[in-house]
C-alpha positions as CSV (number, residue, x, y, z in Angstrom):
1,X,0.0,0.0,0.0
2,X,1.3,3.4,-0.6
3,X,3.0,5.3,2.5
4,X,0.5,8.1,4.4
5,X,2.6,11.2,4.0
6,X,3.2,10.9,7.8
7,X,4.9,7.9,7.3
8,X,6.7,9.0,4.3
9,X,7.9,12.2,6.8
10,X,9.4,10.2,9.5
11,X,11.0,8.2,7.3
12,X,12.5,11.6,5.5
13,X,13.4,12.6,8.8
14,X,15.3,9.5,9.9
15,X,16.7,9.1,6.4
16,X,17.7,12.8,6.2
17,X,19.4,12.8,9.7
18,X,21.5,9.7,9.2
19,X,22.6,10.8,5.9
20,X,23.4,14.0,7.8
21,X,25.3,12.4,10.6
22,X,27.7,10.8,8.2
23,X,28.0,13.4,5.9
24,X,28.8,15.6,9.2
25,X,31.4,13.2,10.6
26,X,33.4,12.6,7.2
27,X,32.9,16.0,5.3
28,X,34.7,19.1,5.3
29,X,34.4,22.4,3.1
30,X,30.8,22.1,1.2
31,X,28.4,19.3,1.5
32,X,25.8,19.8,-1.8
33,X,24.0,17.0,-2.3
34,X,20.9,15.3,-1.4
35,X,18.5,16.1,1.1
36,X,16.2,13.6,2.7
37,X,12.9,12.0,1.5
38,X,10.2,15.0,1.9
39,X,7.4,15.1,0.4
40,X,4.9,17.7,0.1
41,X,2.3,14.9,1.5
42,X,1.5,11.0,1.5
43,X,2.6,9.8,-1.5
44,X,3.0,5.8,-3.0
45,X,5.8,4.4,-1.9
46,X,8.9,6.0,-2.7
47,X,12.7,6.2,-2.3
48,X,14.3,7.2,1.0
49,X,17.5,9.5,0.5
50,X,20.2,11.7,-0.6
51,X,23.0,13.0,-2.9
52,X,25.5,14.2,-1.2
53,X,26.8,17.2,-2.2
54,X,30.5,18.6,-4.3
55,X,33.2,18.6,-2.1
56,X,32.6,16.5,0.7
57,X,35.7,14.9,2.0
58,X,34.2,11.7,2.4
59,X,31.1,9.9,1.2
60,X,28.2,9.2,3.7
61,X,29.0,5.1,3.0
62,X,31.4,3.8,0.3
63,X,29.5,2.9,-2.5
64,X,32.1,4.3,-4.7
65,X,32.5,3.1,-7.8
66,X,35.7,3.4,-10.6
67,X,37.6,6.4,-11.6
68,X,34.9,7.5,-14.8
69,X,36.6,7.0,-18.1
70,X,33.8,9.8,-19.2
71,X,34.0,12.9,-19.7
72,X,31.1,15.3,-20.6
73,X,27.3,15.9,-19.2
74,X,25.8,14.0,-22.4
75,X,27.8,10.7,-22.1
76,X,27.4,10.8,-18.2
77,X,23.3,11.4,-18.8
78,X,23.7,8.1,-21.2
79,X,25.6,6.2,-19.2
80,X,23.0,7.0,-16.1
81,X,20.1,6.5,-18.3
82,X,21.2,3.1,-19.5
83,X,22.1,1.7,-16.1
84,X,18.4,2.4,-15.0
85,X,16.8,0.5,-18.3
86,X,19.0,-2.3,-17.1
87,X,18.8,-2.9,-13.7
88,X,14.6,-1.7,-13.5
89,X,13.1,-1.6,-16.4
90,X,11.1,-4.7,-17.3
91,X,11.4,-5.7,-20.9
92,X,8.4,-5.8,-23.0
93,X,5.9,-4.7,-20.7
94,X,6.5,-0.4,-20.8
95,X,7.0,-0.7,-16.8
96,X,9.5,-0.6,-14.4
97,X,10.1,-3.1,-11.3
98,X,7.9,-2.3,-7.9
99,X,5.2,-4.6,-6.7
100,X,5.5,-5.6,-9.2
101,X,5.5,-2.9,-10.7
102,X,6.5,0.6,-9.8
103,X,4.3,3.8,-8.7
104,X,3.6,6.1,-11.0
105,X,5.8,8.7,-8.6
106,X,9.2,6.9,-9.7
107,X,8.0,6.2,-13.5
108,X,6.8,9.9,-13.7
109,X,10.4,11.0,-13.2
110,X,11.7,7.7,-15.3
111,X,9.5,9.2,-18.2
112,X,10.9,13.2,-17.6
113,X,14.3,11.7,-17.7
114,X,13.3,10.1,-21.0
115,X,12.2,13.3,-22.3
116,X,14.6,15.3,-21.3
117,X,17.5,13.2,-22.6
118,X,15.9,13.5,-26.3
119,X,16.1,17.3,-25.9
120,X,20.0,16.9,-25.8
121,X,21.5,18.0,-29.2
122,X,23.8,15.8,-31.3
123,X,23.4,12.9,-28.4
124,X,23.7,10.3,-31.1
125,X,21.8,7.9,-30.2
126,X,17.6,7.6,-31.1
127,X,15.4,7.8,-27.7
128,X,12.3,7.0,-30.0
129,X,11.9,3.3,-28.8
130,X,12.9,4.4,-25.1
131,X,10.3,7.5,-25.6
132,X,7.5,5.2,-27.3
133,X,8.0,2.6,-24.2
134,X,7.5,5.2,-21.7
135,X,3.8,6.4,-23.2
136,X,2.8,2.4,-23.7
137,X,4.1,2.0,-19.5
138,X,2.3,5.7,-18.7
139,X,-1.4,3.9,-20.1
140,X,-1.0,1.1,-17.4
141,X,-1.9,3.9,-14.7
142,X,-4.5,5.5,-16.3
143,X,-8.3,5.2,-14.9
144,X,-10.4,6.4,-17.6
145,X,-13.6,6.9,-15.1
146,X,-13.2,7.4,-11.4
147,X,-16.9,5.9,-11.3
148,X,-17.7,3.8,-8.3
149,X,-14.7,4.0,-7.3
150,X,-13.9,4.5,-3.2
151,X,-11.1,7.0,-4.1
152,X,-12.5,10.3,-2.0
153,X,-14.4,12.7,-3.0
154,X,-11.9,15.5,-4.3
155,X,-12.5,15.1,-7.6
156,X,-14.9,14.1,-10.3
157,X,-15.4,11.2,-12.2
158,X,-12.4,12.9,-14.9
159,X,-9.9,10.4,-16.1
160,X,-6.5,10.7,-14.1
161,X,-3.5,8.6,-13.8
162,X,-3.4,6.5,-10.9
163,X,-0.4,6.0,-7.9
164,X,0.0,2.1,-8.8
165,X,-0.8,0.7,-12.1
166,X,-4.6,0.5,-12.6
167,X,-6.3,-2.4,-13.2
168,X,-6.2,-5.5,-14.4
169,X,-2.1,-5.5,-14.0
170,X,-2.0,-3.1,-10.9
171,X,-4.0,-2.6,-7.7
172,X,-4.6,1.4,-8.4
173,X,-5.9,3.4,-6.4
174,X,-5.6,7.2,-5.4
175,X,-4.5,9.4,-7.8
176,X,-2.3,12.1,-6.7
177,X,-2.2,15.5,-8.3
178,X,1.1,16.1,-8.1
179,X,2.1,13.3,-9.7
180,X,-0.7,13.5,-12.8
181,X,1.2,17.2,-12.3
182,X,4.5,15.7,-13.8
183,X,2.8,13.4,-16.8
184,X,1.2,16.3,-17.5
185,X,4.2,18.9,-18.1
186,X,5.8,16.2,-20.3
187,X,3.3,15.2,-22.6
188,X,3.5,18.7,-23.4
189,X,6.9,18.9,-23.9
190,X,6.7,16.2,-26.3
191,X,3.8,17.4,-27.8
192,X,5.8,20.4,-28.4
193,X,8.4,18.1,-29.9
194,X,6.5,16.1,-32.0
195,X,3.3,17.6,-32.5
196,X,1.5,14.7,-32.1
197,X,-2.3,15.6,-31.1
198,X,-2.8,12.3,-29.1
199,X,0.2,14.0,-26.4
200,X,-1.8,17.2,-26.4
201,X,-5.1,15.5,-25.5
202,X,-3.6,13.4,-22.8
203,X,-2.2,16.9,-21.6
204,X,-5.8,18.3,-21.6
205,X,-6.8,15.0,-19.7
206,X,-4.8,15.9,-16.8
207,X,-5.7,19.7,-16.7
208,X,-8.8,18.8,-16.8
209,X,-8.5,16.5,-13.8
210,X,-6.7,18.8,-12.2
211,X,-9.1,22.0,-12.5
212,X,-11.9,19.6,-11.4
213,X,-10.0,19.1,-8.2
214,X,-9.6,22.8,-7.4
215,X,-11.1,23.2,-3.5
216,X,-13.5,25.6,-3.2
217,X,-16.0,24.9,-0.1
218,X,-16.1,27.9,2.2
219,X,-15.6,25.8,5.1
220,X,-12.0,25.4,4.4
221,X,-9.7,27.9,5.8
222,X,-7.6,29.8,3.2
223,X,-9.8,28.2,0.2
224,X,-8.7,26.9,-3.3
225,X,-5.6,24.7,-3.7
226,X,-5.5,21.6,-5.0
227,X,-5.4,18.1,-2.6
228,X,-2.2,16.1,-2.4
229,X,-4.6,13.1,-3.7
230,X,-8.0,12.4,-4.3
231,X,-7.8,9.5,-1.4
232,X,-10.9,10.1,1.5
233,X,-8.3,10.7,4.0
234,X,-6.8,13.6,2.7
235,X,-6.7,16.8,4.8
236,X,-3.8,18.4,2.9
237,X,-3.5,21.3,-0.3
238,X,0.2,21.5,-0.8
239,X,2.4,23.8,-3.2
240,X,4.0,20.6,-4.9
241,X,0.3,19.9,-6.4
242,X,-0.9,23.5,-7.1
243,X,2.2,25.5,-8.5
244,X,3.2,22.5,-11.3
245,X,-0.6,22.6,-12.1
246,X,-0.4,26.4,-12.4
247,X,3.3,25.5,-14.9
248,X,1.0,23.3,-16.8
249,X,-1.8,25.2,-17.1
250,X,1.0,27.9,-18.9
251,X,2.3,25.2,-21.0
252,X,-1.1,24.3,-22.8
253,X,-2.7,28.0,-23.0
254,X,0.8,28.7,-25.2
255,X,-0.3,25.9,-26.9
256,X,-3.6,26.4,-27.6
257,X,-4.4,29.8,-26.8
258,X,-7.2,28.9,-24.7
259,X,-7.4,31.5,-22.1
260,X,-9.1,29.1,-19.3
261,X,-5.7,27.5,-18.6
262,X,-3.9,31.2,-18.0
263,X,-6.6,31.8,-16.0
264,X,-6.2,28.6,-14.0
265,X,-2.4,28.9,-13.7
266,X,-2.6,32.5,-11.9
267,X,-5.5,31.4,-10.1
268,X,-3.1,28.5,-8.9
269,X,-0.3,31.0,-8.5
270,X,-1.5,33.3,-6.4
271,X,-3.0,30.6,-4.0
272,X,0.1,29.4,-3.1
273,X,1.7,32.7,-2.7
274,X,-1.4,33.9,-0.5
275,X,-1.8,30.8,1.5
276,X,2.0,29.2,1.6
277,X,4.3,32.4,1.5
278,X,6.1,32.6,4.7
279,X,7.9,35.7,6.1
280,X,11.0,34.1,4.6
281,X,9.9,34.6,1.3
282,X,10.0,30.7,1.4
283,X,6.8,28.4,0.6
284,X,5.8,26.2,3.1
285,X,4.5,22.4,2.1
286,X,1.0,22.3,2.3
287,X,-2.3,24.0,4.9
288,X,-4.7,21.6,6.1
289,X,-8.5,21.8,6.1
290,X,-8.1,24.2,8.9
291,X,-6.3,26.3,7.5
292,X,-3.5,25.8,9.2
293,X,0.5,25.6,7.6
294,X,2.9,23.0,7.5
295,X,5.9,25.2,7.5
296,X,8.4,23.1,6.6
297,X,10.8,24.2,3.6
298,X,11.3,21.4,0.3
299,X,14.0,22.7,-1.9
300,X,11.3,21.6,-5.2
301,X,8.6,23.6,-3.4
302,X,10.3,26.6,-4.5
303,X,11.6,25.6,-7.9
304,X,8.2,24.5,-8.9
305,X,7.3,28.2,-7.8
306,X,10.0,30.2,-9.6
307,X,9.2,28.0,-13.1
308,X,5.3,28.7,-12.3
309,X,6.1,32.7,-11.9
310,X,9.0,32.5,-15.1
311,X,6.5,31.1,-17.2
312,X,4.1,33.4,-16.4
313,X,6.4,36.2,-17.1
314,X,6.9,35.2,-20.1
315,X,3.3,34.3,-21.0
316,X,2.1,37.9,-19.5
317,X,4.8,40.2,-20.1
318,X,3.9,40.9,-16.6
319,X,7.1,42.0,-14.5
320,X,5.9,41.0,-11.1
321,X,6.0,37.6,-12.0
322,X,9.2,37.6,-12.9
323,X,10.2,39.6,-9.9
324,X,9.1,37.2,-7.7
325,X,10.3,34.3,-9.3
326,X,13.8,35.9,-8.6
327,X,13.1,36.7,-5.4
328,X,11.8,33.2,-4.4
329,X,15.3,32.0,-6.1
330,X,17.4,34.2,-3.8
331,X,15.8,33.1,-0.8
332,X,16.2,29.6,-2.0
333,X,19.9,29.9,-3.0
334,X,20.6,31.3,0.5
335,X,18.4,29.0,2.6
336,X,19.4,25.9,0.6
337,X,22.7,25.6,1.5
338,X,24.7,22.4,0.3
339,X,24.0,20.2,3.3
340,X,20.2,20.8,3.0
341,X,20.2,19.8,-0.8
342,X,22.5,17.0,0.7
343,X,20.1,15.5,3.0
344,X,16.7,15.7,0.2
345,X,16.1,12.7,-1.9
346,X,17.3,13.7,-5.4
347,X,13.7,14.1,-7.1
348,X,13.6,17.2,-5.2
349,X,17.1,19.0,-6.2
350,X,16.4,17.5,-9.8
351,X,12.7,20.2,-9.6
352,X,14.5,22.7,-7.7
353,X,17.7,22.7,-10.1
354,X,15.3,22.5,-13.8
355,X,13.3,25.4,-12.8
356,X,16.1,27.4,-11.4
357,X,18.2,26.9,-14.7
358,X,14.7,28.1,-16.6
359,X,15.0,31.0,-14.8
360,X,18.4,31.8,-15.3
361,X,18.0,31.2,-19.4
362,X,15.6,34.5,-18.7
363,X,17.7,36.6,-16.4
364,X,21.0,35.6,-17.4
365,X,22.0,35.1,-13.6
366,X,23.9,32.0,-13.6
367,X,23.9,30.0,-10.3
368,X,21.6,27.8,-11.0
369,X,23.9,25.5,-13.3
370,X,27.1,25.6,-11.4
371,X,24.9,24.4,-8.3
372,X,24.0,21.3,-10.7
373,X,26.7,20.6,-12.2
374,X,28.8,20.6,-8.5
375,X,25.2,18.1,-7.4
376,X,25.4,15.8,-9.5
377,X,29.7,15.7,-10.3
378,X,29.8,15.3,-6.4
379,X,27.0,12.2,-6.8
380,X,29.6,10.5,-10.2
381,X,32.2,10.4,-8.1
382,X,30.8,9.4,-4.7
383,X,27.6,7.4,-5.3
384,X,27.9,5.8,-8.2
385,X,28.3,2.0,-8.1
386,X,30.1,-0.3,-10.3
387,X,26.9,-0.7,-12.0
388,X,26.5,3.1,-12.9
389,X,23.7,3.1,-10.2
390,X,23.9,5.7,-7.9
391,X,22.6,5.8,-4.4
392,X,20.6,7.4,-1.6
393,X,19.6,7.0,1.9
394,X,20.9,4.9,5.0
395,X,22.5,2.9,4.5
396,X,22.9,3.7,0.9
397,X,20.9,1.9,-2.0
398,X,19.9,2.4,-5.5
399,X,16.7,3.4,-6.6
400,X,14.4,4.3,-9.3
401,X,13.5,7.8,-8.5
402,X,17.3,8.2,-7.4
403,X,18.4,7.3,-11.1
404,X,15.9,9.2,-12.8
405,X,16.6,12.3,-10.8
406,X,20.2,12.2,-11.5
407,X,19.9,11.1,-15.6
408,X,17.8,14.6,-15.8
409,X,19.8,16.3,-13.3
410,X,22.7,16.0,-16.4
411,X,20.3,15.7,-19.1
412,X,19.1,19.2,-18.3
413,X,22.6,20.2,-18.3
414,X,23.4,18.9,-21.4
415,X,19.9,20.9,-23.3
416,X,18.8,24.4,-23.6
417,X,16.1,25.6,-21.5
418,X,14.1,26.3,-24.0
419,X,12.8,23.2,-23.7
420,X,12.2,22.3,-20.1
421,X,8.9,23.3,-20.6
């Protein structure tokens, strides 16, 4: 069964402080790297863990591998992206390995690695097969009709992707917004690719789904937001499910044109800023039906808020967006300092890290890709196994969502902005 997002918390915690402890006994100048396994809310059952960061004296175990023969962000992203069809994906079925198969958390970043990896220029090698496995894996989780089902009551009977893969070859179950968040963002990025109208209307799916999930009841305090899931017991509206929706929402009105989705995305927008802005000029995780925060700080809480306000800049023209996307970005580069990036899970420096370089392809300030680059170097030469697997958490192991992270980490890299979204 997928982990509450209490349980998915402690286990951040423990992970986090362990990885901290070690990191703390063995390292000396900077620590960037991996924080622990926080999550805006309850999520399927994920990956525990870290990266350490770039110049650490000493990894947080010893799962160092070899001395890398390669050179170059491209060949590493390749080499990264090939370990993890190797050791997890399972041939012929478009899945990767879980119980038996994986959530849709893990294969949603497995799928933007994909993506992103096709956006690199000159790579050499044809992602088409890898791309077209992806999309026949991502139907496996979709629930065309939410009918009858005892899922909650936070959203309609919309099509959505489920956490697990849906029936008949997966349990399902909830569906949670953040995740259909990140489909969502990528089949528009490869409809803008490829132009194929089938990516577009799974795109519109998920907006659809998640527009239809928008929480307006009076009775809630600071109203609007979008739920963590759609599962009965959830109490929670969280940044990491509003501000992608609001980046989506961008993506397909530049597509189409059709005003509803800007309207959603600043709608979305300013929610979070109203109800999760903290004196810090931080955001917060998520207000619960009482209105009441959850203040603690996620490094991809404020990326996906800098992308949200950078896209909206540049769908508006308007300059306070853009203002405050900077803003959220300076607050972030102070607050997350190498040893908090160090004790996340990957997933969330690989959101943090794309939406900060998106922002710096507009304003031309460039710390966003010498953070990465130090990331994921420190994470090639530290905690990378023999088998090109890298790994997270104590004691350290590989993962799914830890390779994904780190293929897009240097896929990103490798590409230009322009196309992270």
């Amino acid at each position: 069964m997928p982990l509450s997002l209490d349980h998915r918390r402690a286990l951040a915690v423990l992970w986090g402080s362990l990885l901290v402890c070690a990191l703390a006994a063995g390292a000396g100048a900077h620590v960037a790297g991996a924080h622990r396994l926080s999550s805006p809310s309850a999520r399927p059952a994920g990956s525990p863990g870290g990266t350490v960061a770039p110049g650490s004296a000493k990894s947080p175990k010893q799962p160092r591998s070899r001395t890398p023969a390669l050179h170059g962000d491209p060949k590493r992203a390749l080499v990264a992206l090939q370990a993890m069809q190797k050791a997890y994906y399972v041939k012929g079925s478009g899945l990767y390995k879980g119980e038996p198969y994986s959530y849709l958390w893990p294969f949603s970043q497995a799928f933007a690695a994909t993506v992103s990896m096709s956006a690199i220029p000159h790579l050499g090698v044809s992602l088409t097969r890898e791309l077209h496995a992806r999309l026949t894996g991502l139907h496996d989780y979709l629930d065309t009709s939410n009918s009858g089902a005892p899922e909650g009551t936070f959203t309609s009977t919309l099509a959505g992707f489920d956490g697990a893969v849906a029936p008949p070859l997966g349990p399902g179950g909830a569906k949670y917004y953040d995740d259909n968040d990140w489909v969502g963002i990528e089949l528009a990025r490869l409809y803008e690719l490829s132009r194929s109208p089938s990516l577009l209307a799974g795109a519109e799916t998920i907006m659809a789904f998640e527009m239809a999930g928008w929480q307006t009841s009076p009775e809630l305090g600071c109203a609007g937001g979008l739920p963590f899931s759609n599962s009965a017991e959830n109490s929670q509206r969280n940044t990491v499910s509003t501000a992608p929706a609001a980046e989506l929402g961008v993506q397909l009105y530049r597509i189409t044109r059709n005003v509803s989705y800007l309207q959603f995305a600043v709608t979305a927008y300013e929610w979070v800023r109203q109800c999760l802005l903290q004196p810090s000029g931080l955001y917060a995780d998520h207000v619960n039906r009482k209105g009441v925060v959850e203040p603690q700080l996620w490094s991809y809480n404020q990326g996906t808020m800098i992308g949200a306000g950078t896209l909206l800049y540049e769908a508006t023209h308007t300059g306070a967006y853009l203002n405050q996307a900077r803003q959220t970005a300076a607050a972030a580069l102070s607050y997350f300092t190498p040893e908090r990036l160090g004790s996340e899970i990957p997933f969330f420096p690989s959101i943090y890290f794309r939406n900060l370089l998106y922002l710096d392809s507009i304003t031309h300030e460039p710390p966003g890709p010498k953070i990465a680059q130090g990331y994921v170097d420190y994470a090639w030469q530290h905690l990378r196994l023999k088998n090109d697997l890298f790994v997270s958490g104590s004691p350290p192991s590989p993962q799914l969502l830890v390779q994904a992270a780190i293929v897009q980490i240097y896929a990103l890299l490798s590409s230009p902005a322009s196309g992270y979204f």
